[in-house]
Backbone as CSV, one residue per row, in Angstrom:
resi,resn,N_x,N_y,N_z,CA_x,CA_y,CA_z,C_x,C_y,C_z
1,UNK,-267.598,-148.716,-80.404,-267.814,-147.814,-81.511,-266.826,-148.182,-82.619
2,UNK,-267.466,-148.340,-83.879,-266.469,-148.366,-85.022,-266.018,-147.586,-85.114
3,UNK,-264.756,-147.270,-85.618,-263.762,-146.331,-86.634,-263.513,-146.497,-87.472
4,UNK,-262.860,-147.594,-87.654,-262.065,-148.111,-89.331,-262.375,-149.731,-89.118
5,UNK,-262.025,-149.923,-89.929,-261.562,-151.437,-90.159,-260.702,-152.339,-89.647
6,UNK,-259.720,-151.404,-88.673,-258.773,-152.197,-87.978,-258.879,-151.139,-86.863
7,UNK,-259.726,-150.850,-86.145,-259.947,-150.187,-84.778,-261.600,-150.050,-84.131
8,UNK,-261.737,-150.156,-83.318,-262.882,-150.000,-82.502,-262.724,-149.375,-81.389
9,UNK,-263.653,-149.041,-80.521,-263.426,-148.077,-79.581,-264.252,-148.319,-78.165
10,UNK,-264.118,-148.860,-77.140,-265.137,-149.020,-76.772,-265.192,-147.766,-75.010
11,UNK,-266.045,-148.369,-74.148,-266.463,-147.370,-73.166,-265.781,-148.316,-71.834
12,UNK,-266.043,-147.770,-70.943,-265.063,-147.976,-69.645,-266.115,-147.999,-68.652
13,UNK,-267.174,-148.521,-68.224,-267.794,-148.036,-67.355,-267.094,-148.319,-65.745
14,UNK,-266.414,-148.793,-65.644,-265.680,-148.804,-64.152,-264.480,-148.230,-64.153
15,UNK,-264.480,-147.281,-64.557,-263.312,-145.746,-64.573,-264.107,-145.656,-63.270
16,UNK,-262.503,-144.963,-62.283,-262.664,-144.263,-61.291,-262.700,-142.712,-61.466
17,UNK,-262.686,-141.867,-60.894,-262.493,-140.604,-60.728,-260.906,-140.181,-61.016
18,UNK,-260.264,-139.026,-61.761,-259.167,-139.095,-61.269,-258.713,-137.842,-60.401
19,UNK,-257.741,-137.894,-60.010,-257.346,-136.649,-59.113,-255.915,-136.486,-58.601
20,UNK,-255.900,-134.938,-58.853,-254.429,-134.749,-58.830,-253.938,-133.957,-57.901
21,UNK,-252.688,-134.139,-57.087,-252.246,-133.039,-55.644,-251.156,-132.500,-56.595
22,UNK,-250.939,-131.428,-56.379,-249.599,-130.617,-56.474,-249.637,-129.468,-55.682
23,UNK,-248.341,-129.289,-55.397,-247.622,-127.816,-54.998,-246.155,-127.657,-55.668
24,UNK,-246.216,-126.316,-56.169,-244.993,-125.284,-57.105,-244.410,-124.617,-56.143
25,UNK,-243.440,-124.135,-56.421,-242.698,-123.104,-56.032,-241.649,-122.647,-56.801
26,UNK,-241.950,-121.377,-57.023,-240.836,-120.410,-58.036,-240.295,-118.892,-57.254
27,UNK,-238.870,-118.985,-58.322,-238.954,-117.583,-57.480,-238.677,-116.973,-58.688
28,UNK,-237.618,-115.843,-58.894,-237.049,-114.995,-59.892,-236.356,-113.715,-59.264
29,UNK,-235.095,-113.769,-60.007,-234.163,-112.738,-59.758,-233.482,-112.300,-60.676
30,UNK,-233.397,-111.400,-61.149,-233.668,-110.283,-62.408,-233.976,-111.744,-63.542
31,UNK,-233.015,-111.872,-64.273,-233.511,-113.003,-65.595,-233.244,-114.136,-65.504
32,UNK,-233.703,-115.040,-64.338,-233.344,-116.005,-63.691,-234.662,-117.143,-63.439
33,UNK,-235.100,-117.536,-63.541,-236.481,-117.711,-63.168,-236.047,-119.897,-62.678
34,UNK,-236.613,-119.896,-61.182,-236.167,-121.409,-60.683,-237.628,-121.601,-60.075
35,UNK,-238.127,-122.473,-60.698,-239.133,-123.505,-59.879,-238.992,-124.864,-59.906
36,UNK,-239.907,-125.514,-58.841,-239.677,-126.898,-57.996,-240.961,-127.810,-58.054
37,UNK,-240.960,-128.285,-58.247,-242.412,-128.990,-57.320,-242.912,-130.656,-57.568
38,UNK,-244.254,-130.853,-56.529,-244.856,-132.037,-56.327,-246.182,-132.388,-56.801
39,UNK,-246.021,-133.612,-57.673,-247.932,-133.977,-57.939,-247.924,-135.322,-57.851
40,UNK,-248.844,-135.642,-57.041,-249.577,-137.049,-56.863,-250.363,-137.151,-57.766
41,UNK,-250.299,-138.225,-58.679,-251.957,-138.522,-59.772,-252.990,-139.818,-59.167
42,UNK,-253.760,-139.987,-59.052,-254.436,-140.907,-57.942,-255.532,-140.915,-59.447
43,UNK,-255.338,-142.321,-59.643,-256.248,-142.979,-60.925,-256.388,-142.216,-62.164
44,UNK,-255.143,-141.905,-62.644,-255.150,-141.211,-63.474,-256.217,-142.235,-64.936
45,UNK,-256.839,-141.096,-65.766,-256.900,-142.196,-66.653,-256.295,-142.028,-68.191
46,UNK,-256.217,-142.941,-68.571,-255.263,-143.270,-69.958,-255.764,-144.142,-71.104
47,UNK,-255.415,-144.131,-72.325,-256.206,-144.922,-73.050,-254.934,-146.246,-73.657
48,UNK,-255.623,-146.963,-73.416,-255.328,-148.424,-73.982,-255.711,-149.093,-74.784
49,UNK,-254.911,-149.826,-75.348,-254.941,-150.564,-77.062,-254.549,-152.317,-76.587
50,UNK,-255.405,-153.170,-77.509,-255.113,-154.358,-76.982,-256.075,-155.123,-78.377
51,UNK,-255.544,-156.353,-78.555,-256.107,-157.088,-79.483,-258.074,-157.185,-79.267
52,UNK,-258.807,-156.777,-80.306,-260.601,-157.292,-80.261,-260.759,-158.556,-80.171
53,UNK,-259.854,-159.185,-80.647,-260.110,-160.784,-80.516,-259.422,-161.298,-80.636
54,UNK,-258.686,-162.779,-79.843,-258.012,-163.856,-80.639,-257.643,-163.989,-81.722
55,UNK,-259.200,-163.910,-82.336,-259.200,-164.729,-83.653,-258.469,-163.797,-84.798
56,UNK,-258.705,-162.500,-84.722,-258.215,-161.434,-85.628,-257.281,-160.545,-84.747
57,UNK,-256.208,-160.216,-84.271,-255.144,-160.099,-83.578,-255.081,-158.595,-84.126
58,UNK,-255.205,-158.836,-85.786,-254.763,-157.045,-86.400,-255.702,-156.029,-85.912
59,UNK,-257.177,-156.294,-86.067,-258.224,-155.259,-84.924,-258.057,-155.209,-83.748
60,UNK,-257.860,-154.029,-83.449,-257.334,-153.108,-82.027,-258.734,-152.674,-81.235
61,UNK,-258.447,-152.748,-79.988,-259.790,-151.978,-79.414,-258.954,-151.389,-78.686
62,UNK,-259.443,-150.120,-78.391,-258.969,-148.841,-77.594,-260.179,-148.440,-76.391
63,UNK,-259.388,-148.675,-75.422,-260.335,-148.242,-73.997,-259.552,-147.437,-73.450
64,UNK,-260.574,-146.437,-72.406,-259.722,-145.736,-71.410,-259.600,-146.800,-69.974
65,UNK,-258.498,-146.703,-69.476,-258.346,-147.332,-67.945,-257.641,-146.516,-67.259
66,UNK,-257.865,-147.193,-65.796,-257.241,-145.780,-64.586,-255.733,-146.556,-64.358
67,UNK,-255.159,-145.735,-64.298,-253.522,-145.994,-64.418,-253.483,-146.177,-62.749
68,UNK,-251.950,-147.117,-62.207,-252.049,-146.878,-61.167,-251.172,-145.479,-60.588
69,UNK,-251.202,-145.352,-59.340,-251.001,-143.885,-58.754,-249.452,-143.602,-58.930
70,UNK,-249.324,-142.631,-58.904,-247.650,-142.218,-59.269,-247.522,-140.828,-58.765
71,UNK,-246.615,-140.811,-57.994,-246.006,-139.340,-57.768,-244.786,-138.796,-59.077
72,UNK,-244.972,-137.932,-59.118,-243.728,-136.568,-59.947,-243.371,-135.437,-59.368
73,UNK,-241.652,-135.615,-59.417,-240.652,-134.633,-58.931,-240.292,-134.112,-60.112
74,UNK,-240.266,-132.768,-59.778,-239.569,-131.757,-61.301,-239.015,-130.428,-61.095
75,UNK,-238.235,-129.995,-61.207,-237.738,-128.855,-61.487,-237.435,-127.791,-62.851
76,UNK,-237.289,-126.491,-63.040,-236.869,-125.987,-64.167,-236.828,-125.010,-63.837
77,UNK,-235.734,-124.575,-64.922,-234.654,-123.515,-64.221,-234.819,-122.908,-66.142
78,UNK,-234.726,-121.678,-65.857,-235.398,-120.313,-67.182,-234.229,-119.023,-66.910
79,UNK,-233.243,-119.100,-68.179,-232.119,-118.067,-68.078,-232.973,-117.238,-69.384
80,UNK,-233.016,-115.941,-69.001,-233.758,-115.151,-70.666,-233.368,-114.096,-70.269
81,UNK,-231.957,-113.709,-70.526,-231.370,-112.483,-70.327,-231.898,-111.343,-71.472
82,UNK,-231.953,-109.950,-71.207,-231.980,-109.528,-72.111,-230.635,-108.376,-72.671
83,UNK,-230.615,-108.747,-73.626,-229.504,-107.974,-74.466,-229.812,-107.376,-75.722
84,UNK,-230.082,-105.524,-75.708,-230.338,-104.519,-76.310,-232.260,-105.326,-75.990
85,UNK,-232.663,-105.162,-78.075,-233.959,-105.668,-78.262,-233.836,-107.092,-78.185
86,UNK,-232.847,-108.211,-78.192,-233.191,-109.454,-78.383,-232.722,-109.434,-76.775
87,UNK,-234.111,-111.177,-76.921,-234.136,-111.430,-75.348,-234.431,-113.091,-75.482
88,UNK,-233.248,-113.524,-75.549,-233.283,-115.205,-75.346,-233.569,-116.273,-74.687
89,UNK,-233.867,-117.203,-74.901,-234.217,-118.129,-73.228,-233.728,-119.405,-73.657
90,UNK,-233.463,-120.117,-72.701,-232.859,-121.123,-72.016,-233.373,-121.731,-70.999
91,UNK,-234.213,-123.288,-71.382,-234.686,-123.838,-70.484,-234.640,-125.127,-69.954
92,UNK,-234.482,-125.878,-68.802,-233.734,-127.023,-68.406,-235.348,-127.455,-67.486
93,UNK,-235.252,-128.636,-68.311,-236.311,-129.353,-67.398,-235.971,-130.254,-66.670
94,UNK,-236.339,-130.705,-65.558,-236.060,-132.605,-64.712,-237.286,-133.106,-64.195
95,UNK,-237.630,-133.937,-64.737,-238.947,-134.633,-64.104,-238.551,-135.989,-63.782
96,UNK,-239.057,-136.615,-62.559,-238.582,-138.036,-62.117,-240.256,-138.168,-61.215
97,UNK,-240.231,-140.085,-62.055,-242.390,-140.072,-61.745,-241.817,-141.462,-61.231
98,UNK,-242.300,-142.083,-60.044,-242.116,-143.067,-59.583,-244.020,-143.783,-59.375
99,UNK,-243.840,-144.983,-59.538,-245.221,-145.297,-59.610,-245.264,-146.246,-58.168
């Protein structure tokens, strides 16, 4: 599919399916809020950019492809105390994705 002049777009017909596992776990104690958790991505898919041709290097074609599989570890931790009417938050993320 055209777009512009320096992009095209095309189709993927051997995309797999993709599919994802996770399990969370949170808890909370008064303004405290800690969760954990696990996701497997199994063919995720993603879009990719790569030269249309040799010959013209500056036109891009953009496809989707299935990424390979990767697990992600993450945690985050939520402080939102409240004091009088204002009620603030504070939030700490960690994500670690190994492929």
């Amino acid at each position: 599919m055209y777009i512009n002049r320096y992009i095209y777009e095309g189709g993927n017909p051997f995309l797999l399916p993709s599919s994802s596992h996770n399990i969370t776990l949170g808890t909370t104690y008064k303004w405290v809020y800690l969760s954990a958790g696990y996701q497997y991505i199994k063919d995720a898919i993603i879009s990719f950019s790569g030269a249309y041709s040799e010959d013209d290097p500056t036109i891009a074609l953009i496809n989707m492809i299935n990424a390979p599989d990767y697990d992600k570890i993450f945690a985050s931790l939520v402080l939102s105390p409240t004091m009088g009417l204002w009620s603030p938050q504070n939030k700490r993320i960690v994500c670690n994705k190994k492929t």
